[in-house]
N, CA, C and O atoms as a Tripos MOL2 file, in Angstrom:
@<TRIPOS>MOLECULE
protein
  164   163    41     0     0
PROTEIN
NO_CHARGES

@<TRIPOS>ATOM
      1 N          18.4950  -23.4780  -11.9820 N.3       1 UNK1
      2 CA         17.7310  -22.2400  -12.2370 C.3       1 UNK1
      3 C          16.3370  -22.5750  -12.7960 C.2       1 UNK1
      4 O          15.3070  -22.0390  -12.3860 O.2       1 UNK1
      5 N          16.3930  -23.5850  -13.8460 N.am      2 UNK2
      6 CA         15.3330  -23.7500  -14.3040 C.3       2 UNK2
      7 C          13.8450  -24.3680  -13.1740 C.2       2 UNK2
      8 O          12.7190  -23.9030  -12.9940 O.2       2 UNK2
      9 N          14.5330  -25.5490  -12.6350 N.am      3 UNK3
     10 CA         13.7400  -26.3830  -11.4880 C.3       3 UNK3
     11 C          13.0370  -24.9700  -10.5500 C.2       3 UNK3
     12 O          11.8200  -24.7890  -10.5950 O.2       3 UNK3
     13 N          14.0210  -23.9550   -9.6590 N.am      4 UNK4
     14 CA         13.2540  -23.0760   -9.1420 C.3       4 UNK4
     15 C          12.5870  -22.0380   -9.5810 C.2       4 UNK4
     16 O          12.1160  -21.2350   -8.7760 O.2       4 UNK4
     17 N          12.4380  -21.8830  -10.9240 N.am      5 UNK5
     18 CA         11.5290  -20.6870  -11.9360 C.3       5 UNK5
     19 C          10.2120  -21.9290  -11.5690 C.2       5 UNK5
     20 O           9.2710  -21.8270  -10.7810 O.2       5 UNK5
     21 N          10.5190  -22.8470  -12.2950 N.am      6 UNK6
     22 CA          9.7260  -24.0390  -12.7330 C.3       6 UNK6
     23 C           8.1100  -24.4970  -11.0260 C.2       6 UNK6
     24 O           6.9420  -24.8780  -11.0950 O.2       6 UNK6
     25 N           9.1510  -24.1090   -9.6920 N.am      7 UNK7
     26 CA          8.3860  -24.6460   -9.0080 C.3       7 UNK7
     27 C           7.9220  -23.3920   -8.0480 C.2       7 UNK7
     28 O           7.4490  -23.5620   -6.9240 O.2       7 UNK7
     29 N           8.1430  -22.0320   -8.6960 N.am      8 UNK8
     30 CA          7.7560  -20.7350   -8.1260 C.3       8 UNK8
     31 C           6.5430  -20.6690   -9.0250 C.2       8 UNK8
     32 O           5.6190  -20.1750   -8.3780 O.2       8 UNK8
     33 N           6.2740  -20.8870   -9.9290 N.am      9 UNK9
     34 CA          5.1880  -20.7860  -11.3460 C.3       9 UNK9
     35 C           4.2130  -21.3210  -11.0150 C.2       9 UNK9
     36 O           3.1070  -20.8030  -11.1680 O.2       9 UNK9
     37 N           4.4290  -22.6760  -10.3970 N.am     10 UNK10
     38 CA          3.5210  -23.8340   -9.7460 C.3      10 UNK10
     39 C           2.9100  -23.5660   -8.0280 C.2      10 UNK10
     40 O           2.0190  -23.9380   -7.2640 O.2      10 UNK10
     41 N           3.8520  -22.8450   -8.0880 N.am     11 UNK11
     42 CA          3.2950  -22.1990   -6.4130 C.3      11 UNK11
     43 C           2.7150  -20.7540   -6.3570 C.2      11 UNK11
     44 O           1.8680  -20.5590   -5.4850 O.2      11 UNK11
     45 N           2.9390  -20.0680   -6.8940 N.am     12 UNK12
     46 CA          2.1890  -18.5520   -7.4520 C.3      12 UNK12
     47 C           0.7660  -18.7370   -7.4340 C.2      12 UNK12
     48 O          -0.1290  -18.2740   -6.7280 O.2      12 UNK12
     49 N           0.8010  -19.6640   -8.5530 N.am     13 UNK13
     50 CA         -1.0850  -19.7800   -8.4310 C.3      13 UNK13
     51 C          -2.1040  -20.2220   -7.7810 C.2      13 UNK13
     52 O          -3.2440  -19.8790   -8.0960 O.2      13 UNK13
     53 N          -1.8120  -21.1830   -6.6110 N.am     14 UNK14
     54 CA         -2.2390  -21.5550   -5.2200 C.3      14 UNK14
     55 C          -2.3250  -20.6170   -4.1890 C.2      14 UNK14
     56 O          -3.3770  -20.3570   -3.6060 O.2      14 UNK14
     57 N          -0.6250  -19.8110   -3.8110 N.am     15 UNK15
     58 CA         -1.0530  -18.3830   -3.2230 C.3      15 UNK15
     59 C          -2.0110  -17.5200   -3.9720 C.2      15 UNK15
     60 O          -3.1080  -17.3170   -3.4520 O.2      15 UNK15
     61 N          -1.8220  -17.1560   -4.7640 N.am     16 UNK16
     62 CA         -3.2340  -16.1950   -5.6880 C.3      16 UNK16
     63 C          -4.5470  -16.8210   -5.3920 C.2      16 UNK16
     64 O          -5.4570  -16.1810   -4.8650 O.2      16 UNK16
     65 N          -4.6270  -17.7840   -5.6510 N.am     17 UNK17
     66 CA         -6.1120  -18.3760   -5.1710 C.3      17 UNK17
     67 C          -6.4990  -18.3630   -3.4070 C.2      17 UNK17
     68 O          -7.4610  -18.0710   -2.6960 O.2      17 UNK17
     69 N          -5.5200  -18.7180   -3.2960 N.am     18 UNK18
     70 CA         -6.0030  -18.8000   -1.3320 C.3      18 UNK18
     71 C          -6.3130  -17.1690   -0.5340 C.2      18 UNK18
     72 O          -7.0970  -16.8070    0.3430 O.2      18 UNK18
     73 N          -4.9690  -16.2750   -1.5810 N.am     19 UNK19
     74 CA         -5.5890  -15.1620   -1.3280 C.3      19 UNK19
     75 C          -7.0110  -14.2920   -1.7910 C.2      19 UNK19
     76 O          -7.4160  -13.2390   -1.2980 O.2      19 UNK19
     77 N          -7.5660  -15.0230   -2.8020 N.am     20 UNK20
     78 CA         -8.6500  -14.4950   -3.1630 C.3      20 UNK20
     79 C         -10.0430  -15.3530   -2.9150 C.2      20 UNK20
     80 O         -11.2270  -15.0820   -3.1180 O.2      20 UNK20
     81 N          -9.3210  -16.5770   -2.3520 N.am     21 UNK21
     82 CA        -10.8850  -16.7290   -1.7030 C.3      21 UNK21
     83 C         -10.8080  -16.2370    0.1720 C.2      21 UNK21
     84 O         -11.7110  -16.1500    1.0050 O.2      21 UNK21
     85 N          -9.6640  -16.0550    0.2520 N.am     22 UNK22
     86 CA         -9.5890  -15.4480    1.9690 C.3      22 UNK22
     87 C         -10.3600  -14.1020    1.8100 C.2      22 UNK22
     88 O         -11.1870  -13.7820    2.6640 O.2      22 UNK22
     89 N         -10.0830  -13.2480    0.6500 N.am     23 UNK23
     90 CA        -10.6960  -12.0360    0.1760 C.3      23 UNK23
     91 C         -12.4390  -11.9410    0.2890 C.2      23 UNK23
     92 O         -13.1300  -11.0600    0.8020 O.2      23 UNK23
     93 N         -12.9940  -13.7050   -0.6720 N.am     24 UNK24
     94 CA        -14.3980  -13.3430   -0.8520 C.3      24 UNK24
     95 C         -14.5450  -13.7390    0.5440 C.2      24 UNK24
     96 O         -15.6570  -13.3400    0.8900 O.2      24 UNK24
     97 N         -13.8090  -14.4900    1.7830 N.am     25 UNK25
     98 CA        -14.6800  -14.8830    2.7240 C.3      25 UNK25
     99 C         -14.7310  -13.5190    3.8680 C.2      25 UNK25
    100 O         -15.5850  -13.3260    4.7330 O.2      25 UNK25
    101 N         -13.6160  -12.7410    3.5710 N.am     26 UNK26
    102 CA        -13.3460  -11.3350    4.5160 C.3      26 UNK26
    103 C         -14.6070  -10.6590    4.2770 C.2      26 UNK26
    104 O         -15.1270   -9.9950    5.1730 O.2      26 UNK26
    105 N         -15.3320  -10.8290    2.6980 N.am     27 UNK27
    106 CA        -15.9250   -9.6750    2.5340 C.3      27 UNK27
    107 C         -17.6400  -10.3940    2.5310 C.2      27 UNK27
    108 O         -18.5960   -9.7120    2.8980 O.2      27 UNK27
    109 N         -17.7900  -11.7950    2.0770 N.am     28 UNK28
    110 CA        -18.8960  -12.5190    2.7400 C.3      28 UNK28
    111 C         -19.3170  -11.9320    4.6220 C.2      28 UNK28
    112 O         -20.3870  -11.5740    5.1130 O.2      28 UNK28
    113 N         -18.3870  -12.0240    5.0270 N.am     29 UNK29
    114 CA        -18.2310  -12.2210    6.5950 C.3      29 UNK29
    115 C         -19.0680  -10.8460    6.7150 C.2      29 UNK29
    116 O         -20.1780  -10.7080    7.2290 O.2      29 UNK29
    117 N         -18.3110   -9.9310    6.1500 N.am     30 UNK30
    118 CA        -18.4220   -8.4180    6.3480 C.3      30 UNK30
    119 C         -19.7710   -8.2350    5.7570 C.2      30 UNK30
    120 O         -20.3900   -7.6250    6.6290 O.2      30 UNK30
    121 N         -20.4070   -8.3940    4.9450 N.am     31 UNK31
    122 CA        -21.8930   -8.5770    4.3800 C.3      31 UNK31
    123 C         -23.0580   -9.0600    5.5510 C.2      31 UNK31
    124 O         -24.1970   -8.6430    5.7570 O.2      31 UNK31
    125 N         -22.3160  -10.0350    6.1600 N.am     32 UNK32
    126 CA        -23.3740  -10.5150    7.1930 C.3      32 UNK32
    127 C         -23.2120  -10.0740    7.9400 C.2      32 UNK32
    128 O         -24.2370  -10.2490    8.6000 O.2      32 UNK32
    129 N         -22.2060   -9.1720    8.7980 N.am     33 UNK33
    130 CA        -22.4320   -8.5000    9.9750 C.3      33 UNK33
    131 C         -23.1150   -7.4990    9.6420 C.2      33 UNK33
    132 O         -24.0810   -7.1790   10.3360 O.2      33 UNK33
    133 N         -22.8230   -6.8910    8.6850 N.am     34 UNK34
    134 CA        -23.9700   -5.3210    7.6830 C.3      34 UNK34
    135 C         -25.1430   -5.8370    7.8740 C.2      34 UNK34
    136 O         -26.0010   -5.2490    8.5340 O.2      34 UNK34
    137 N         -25.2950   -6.7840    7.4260 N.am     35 UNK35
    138 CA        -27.0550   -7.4270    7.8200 C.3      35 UNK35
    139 C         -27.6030   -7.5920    9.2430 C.2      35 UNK35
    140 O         -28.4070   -6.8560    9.8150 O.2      35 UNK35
    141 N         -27.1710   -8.4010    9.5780 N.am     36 UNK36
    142 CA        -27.0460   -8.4760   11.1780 C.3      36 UNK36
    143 C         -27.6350   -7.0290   11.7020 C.2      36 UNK36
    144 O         -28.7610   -6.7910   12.1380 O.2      36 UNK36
    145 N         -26.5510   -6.1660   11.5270 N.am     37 UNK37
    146 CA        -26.4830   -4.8740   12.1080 C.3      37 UNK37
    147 C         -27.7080   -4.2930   11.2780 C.2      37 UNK37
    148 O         -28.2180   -3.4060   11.9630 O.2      37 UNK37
    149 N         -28.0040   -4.3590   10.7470 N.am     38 UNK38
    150 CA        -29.3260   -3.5620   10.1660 C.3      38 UNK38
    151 C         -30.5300   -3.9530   10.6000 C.2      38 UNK38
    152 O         -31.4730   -3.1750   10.7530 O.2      38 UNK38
    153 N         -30.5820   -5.6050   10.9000 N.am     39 UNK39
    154 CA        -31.7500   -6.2620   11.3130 C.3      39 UNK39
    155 C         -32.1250   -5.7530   12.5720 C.2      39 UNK39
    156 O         -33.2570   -5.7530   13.0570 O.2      39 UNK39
    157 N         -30.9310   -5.2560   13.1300 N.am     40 UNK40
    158 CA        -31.4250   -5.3860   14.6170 C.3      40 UNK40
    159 C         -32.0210   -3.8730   14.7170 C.2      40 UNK40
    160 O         -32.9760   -3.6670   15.4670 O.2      40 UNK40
    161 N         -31.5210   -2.9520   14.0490 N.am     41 UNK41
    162 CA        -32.2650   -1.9180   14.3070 C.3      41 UNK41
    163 C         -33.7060   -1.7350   14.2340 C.2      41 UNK41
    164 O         -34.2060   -0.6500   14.5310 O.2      41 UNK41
@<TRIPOS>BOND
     1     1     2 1
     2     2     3 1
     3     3     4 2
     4     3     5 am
     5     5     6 1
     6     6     7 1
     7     7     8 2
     8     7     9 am
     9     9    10 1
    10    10    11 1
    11    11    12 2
    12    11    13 am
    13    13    14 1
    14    14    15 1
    15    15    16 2
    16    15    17 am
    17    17    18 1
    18    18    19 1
    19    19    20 2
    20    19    21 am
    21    21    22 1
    22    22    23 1
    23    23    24 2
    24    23    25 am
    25    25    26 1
    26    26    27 1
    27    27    28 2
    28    27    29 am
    29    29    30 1
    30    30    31 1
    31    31    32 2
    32    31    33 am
    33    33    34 1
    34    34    35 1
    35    35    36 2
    36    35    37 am
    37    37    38 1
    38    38    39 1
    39    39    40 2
    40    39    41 am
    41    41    42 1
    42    42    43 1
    43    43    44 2
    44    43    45 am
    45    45    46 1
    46    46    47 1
    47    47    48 2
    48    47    49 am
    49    49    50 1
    50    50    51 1
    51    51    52 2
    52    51    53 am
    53    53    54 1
    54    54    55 1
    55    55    56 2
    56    55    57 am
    57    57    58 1
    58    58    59 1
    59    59    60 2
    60    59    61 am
    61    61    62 1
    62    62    63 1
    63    63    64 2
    64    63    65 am
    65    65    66 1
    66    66    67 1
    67    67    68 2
    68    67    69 am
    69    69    70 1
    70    70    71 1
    71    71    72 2
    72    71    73 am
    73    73    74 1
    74    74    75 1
    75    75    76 2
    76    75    77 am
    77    77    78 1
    78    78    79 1
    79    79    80 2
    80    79    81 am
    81    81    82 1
    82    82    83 1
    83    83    84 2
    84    83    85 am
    85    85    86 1
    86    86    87 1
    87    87    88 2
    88    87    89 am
    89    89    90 1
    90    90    91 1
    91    91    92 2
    92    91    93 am
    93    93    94 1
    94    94    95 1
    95    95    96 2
    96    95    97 am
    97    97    98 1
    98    98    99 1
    99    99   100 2
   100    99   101 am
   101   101   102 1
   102   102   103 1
   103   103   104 2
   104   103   105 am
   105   105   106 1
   106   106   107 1
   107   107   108 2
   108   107   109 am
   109   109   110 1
   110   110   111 1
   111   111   112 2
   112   111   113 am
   113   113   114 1
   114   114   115 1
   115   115   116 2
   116   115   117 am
   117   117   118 1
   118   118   119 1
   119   119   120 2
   120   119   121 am
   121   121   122 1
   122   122   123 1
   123   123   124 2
   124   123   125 am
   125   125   126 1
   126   126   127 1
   127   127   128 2
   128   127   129 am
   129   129   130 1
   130   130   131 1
   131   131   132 2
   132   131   133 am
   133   133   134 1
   134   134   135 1
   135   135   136 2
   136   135   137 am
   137   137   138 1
   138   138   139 1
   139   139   140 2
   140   139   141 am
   141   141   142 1
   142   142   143 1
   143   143   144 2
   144   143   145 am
   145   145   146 1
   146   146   147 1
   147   147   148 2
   148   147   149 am
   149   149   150 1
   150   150   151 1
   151   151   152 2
   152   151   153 am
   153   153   154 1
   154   154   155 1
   155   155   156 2
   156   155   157 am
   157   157   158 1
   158   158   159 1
   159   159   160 2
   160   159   161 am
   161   161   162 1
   162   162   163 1
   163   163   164 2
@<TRIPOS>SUBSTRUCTURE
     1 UNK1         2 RESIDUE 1 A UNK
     2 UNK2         6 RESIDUE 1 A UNK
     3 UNK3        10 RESIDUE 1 A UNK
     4 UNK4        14 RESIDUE 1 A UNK
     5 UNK5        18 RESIDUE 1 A UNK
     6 UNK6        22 RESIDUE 1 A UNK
     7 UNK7        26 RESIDUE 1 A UNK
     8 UNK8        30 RESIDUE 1 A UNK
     9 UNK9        34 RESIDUE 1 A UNK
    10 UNK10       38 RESIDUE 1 A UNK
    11 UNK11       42 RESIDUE 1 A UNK
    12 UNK12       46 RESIDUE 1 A UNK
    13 UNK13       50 RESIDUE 1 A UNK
    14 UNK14       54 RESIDUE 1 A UNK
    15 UNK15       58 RESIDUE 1 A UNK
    16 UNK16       62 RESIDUE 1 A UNK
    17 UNK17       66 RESIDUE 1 A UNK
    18 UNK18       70 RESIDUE 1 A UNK
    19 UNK19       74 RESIDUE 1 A UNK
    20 UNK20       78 RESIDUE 1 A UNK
    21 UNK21       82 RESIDUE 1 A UNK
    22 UNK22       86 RESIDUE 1 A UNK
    23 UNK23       90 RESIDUE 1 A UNK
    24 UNK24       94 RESIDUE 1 A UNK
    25 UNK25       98 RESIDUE 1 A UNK
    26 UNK26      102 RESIDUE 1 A UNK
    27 UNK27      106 RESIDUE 1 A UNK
    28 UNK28      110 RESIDUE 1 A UNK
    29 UNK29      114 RESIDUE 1 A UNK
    30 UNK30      118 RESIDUE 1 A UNK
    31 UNK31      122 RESIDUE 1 A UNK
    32 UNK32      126 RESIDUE 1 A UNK
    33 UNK33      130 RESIDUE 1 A UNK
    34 UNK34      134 RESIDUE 1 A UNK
    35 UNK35      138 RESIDUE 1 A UNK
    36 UNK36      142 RESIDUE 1 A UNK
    37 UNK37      146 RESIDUE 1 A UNK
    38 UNK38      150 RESIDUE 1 A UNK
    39 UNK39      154 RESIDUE 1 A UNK
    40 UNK40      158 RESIDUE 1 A UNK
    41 UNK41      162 RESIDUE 1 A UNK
């Protein structure tokens, strides 16, 4: 019990991170097409 608390704790915070830089790059991405799209007008 302890070993799999122990190696869910250690893996939690890698998913949390990967999901939040997948987040800043969704919304980087999304910034530059807004630009893009404005330039061209």
């Amino acid at each position: 019990m302890l070993k799999v608390s122990k190696i869910n704790m250690e893996i939690s915070p890698d998913i949390m991170n990967a999901w939040i830089l997948l987040a800043i790059a969704l919304g980087l991405l999304g910034i530059v097409l807004i630009v893009m799209n404005l330039k061209r007008e």
